[in-house]
Biopython code that builds the backbone (N, CA, C, O; Angstrom):
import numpy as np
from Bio.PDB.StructureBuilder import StructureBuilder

atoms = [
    (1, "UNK", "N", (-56.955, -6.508, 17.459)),
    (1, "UNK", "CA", (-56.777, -5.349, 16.591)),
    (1, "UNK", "C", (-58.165, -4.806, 16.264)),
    (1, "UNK", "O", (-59.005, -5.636, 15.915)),
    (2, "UNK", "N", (-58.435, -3.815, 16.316)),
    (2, "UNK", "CA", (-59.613, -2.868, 16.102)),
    (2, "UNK", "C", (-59.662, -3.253, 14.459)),
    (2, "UNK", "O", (-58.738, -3.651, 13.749)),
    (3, "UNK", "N", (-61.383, -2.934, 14.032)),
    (3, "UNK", "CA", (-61.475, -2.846, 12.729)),
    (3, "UNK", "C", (-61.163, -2.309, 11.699)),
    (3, "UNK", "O", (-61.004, -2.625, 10.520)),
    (4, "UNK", "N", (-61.075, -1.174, 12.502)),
    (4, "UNK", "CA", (-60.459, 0.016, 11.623)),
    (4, "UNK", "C", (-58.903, 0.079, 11.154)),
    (4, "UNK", "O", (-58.409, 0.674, 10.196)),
    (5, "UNK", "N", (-58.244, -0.804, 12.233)),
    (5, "UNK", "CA", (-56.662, -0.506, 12.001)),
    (5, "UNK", "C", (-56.557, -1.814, 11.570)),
    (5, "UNK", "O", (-55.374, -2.153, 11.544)),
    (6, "UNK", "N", (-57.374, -2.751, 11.195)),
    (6, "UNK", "CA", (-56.926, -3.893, 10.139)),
    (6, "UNK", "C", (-57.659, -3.821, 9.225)),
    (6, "UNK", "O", (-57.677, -4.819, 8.505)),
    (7, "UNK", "N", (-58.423, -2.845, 8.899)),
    (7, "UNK", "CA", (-58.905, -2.294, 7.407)),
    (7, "UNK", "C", (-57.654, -1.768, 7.034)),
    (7, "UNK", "O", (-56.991, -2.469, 6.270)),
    (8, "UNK", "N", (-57.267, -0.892, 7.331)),
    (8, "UNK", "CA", (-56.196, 0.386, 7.090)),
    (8, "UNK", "C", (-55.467, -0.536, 6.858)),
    (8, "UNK", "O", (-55.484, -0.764, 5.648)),
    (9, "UNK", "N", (-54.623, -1.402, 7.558)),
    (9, "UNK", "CA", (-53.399, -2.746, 7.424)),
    (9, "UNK", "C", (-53.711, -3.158, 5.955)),
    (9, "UNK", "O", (-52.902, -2.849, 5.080)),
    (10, "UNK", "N", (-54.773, -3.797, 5.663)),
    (10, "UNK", "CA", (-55.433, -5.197, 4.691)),
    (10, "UNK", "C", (-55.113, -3.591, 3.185)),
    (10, "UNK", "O", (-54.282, -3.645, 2.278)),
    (11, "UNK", "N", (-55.957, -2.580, 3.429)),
    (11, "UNK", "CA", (-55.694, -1.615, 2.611)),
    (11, "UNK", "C", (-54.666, -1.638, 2.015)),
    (11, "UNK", "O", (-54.392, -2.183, 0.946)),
    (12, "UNK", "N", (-53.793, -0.782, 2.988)),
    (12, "UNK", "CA", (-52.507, -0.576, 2.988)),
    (12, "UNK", "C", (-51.199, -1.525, 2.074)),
    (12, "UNK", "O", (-50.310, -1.167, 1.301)),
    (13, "UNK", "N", (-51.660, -2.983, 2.667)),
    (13, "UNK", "CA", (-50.737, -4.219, 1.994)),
    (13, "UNK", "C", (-51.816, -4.079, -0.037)),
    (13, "UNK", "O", (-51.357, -3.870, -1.160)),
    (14, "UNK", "N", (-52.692, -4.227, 0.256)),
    (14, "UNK", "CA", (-53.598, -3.885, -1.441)),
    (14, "UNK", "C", (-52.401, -3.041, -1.857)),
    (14, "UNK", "O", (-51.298, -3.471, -2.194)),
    (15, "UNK", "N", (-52.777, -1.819, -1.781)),
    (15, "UNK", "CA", (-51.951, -0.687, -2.582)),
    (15, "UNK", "C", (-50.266, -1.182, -2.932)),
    (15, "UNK", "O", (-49.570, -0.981, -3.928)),
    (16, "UNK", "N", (-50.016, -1.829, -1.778)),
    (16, "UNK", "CA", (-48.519, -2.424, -1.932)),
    (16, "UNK", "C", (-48.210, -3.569, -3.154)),
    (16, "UNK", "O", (-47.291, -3.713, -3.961)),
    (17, "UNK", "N", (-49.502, -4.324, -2.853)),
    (17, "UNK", "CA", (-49.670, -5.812, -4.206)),
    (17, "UNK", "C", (-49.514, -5.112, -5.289)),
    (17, "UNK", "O", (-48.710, -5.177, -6.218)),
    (18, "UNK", "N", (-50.654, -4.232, -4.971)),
    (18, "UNK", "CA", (-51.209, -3.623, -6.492)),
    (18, "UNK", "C", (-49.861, -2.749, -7.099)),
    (18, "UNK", "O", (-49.523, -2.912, -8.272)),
    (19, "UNK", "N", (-49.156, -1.850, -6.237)),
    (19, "UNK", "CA", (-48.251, -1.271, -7.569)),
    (19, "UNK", "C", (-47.488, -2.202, -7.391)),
    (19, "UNK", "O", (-47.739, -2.167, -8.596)),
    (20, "UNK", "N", (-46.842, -2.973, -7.167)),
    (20, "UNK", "CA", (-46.430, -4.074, -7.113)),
    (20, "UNK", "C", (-46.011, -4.880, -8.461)),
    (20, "UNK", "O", (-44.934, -5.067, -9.026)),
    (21, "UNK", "N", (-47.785, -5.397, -8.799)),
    (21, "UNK", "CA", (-47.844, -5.963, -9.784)),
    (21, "UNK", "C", (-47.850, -5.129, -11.178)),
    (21, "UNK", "O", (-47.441, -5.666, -12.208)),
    (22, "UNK", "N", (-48.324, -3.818, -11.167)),
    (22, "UNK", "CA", (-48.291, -3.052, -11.885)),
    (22, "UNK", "C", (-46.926, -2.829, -12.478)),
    (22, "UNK", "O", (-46.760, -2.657, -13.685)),
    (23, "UNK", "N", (-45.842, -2.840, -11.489)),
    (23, "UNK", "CA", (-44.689, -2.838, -11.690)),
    (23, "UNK", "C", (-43.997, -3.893, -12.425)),
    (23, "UNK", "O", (-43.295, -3.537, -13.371)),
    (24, "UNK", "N", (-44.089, -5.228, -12.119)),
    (24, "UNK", "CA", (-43.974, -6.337, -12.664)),
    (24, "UNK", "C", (-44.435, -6.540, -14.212)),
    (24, "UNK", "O", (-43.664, -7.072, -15.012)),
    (25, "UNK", "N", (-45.740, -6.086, -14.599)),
    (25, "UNK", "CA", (-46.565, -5.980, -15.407)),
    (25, "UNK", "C", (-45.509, -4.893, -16.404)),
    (25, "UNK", "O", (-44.869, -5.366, -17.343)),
    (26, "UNK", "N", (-45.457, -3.742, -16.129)),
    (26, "UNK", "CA", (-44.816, -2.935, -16.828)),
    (26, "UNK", "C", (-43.210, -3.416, -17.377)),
    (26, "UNK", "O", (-42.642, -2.862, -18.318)),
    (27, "UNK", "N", (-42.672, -4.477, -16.632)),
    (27, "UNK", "CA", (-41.317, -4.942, -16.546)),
    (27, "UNK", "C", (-41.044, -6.233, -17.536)),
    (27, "UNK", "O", (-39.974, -6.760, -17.841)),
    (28, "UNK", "N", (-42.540, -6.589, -17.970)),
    (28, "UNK", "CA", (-42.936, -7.740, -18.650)),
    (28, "UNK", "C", (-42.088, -9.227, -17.789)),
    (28, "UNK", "O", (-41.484, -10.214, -18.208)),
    (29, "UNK", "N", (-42.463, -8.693, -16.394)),
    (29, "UNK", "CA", (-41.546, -10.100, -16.004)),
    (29, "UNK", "C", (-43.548, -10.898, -14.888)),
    (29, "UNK", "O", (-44.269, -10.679, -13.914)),
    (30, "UNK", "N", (-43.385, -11.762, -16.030)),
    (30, "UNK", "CA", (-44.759, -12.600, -15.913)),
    (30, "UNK", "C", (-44.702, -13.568, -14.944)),
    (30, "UNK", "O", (-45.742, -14.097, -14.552)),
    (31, "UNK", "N", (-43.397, -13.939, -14.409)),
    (31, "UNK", "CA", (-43.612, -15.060, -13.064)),
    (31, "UNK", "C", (-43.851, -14.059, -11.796)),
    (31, "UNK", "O", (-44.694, -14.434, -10.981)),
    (32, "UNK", "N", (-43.187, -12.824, -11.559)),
    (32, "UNK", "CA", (-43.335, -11.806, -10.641)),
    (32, "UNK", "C", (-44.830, -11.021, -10.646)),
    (32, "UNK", "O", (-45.276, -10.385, -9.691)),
    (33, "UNK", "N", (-45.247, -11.143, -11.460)),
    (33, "UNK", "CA", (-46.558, -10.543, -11.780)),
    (33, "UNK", "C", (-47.941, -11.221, -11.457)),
    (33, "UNK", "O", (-48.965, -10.627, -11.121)),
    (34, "UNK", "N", (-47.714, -13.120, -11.688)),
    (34, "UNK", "CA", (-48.318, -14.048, -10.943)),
    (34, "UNK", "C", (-48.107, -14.062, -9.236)),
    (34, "UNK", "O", (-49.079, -14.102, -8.482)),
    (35, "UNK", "N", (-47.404, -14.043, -8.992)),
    (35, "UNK", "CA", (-46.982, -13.701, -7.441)),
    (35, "UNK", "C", (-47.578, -12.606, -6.990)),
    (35, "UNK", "O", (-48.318, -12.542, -6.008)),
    (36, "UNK", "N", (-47.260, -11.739, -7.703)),
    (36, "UNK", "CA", (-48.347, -10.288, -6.960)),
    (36, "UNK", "C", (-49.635, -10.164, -7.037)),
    (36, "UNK", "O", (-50.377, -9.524, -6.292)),
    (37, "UNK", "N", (-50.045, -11.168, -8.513)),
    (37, "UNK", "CA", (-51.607, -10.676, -8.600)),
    (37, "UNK", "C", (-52.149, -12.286, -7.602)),
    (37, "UNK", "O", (-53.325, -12.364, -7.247)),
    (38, "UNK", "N", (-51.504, -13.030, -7.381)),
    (38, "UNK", "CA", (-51.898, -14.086, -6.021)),
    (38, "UNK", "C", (-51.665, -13.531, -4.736)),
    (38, "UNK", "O", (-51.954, -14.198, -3.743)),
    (39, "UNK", "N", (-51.193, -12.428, -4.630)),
    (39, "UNK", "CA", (-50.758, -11.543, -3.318)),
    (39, "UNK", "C", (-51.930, -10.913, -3.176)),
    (39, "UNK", "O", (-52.559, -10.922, -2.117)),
    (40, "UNK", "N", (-52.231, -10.443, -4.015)),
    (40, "UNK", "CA", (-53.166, -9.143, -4.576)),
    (40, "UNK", "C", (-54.802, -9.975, -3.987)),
    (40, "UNK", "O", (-55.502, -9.458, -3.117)),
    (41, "UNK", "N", (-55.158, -11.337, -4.691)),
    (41, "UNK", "CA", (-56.475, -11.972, -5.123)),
    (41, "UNK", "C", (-56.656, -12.492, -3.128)),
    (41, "UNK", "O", (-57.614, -12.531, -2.356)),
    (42, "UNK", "N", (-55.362, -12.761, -3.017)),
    (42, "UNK", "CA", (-55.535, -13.186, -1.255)),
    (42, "UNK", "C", (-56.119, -12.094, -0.197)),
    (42, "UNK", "O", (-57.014, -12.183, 0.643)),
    (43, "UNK", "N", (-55.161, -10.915, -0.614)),
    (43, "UNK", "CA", (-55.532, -9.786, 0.471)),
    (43, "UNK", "C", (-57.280, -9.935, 0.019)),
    (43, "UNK", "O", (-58.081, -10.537, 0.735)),
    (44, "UNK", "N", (-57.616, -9.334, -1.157)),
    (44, "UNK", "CA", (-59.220, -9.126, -1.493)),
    (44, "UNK", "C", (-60.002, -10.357, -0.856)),
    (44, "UNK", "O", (-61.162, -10.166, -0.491)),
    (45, "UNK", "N", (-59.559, -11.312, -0.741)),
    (45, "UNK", "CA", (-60.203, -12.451, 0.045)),
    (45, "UNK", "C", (-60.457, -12.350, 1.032)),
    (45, "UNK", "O", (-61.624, -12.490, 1.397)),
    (46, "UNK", "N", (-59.374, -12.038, 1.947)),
    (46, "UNK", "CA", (-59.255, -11.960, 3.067)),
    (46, "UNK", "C", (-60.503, -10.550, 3.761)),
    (46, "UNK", "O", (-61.381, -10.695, 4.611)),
    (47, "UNK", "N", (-60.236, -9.691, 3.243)),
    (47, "UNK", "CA", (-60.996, -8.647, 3.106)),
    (47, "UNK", "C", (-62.734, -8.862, 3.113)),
    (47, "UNK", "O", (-63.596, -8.482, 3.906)),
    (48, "UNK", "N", (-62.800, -9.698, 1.772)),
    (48, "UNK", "CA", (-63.764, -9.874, 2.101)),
    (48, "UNK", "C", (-64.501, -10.868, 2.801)),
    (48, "UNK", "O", (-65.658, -10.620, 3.142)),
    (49, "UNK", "N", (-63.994, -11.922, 3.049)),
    (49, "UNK", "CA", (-63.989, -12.879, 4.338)),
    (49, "UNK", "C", (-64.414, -12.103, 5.818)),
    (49, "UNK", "O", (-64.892, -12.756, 6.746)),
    (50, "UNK", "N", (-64.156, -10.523, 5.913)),
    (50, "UNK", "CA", (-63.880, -10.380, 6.960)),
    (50, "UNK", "C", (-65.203, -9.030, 7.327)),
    (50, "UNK", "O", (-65.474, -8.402, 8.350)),
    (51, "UNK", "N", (-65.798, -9.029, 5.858)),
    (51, "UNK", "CA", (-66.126, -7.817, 6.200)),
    (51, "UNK", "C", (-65.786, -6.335, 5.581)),
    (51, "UNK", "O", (-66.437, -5.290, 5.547)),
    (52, "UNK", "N", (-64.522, -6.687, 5.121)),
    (52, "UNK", "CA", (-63.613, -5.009, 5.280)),
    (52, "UNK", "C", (-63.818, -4.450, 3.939)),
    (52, "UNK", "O", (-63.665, -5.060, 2.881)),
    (53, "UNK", "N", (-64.158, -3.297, 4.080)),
    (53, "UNK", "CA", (-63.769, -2.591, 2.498)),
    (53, "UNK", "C", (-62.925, -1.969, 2.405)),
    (53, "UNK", "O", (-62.597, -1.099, 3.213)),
    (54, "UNK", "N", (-62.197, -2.343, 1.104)),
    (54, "UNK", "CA", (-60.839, -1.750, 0.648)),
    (54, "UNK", "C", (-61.018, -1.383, -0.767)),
    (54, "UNK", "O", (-62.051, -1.836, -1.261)),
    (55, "UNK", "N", (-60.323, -0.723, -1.491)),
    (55, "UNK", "CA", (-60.821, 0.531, -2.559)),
    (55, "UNK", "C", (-59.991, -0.769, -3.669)),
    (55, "UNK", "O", (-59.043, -1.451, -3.279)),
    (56, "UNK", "N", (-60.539, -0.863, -4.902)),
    (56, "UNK", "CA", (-60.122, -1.263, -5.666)),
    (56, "UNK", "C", (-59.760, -0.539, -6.783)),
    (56, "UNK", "O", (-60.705, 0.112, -7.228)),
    (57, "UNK", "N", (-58.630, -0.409, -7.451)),
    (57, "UNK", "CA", (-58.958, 0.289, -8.704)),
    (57, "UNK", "C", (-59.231, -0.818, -9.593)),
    (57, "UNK", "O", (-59.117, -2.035, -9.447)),
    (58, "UNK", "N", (-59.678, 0.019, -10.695)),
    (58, "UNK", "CA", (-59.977, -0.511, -11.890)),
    (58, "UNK", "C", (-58.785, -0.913, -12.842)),
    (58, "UNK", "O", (-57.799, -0.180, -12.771)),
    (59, "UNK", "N", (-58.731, -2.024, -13.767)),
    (59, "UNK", "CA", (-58.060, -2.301, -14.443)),
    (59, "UNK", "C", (-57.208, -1.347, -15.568)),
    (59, "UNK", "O", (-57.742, -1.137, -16.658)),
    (60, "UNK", "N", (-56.265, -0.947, -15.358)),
    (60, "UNK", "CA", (-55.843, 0.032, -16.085)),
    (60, "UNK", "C", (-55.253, -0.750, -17.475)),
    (60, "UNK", "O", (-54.449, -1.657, -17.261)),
    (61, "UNK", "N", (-55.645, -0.419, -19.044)),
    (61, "UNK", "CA", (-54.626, -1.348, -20.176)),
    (61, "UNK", "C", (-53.955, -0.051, -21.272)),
    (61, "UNK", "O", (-54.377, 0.818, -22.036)),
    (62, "UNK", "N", (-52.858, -0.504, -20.845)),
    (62, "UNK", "CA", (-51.653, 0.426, -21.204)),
    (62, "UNK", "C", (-51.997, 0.171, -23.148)),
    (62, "UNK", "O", (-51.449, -0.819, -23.633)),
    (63, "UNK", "N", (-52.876, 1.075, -24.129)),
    (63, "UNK", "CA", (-52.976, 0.729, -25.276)),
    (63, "UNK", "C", (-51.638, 0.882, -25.883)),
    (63, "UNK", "O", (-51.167, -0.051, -26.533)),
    (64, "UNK", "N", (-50.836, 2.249, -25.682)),
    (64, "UNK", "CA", (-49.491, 2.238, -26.411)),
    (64, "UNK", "C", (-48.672, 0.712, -26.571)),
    (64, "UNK", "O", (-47.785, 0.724, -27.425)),
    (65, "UNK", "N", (-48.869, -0.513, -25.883)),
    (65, "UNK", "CA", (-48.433, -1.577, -26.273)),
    (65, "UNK", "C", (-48.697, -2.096, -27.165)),
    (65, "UNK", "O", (-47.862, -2.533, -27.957)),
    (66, "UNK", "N", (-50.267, -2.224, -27.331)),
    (66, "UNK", "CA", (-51.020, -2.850, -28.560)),
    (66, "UNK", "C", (-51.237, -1.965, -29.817)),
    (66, "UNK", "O", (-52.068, -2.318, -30.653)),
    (67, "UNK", "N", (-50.349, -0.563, -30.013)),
    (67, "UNK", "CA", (-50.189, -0.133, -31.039)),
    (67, "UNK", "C", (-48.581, -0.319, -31.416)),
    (67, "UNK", "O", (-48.379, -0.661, -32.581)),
    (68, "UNK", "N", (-47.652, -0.174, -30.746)),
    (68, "UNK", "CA", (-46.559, -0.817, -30.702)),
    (68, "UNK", "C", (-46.260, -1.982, -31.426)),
    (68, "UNK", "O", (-45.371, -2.164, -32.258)),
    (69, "UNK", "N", (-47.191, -2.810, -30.964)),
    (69, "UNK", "CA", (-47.049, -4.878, -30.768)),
    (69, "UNK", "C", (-47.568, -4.659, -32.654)),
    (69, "UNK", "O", (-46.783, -5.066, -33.510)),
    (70, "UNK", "N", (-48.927, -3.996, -33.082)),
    (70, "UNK", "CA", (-49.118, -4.246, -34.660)),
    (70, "UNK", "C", (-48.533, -3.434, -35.392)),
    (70, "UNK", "O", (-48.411, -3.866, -36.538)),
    (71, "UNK", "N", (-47.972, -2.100, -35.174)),
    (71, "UNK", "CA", (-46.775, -1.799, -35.965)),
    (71, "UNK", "C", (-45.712, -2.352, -36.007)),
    (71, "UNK", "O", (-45.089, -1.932, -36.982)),
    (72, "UNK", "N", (-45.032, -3.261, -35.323)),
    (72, "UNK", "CA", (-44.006, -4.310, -35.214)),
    (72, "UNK", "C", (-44.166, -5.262, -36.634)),
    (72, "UNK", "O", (-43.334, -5.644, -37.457)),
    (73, "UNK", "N", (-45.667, -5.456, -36.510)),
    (73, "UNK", "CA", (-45.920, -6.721, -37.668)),
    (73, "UNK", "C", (-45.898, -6.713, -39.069)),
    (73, "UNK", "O", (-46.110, -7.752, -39.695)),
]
sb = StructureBuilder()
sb.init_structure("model")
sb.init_model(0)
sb.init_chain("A")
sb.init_seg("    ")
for serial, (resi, resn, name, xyz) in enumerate(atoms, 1):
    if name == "N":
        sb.init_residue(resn, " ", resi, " ")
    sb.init_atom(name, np.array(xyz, "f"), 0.0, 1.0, " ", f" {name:<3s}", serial, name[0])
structure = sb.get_structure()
């Protein structure tokens, strides 16, 4: 496989982990969310094991929870 089309692949599966877990994350279901972000930490391994750059985003933190979570209290 050419470099380019197993960058694009390794990419490609990222974006998939990533909303993935995002999804999970948003669903508050925390065993599915371990699974993706170990899906997620492998591809970036692999990646970089290999050479390849693949785009990361940045950590996105949803604050409307943590104003939510202390008006609750």
């Amino acid at each position: 496989m050419h470099v380019d089309a197993l960058e694009t692949e390794i990419q490609d599966q990222v974006d998939v982990a990533r909303a993935a877990l995002l999804q999970a994350r948003a669903e508050h279901d925390d065993y599915l969310a371990d699974i993706h972000q170990s899906q997620l930490d492998a591809l970036l391994r692999t990646a970089d094991d290999h050479g390849l750059r693949v785009q990361t985003a940045p950590e996105v933190i949803d604050l409307t929870v943590v104003v939510r979570e202390r008006s609750a209290s």
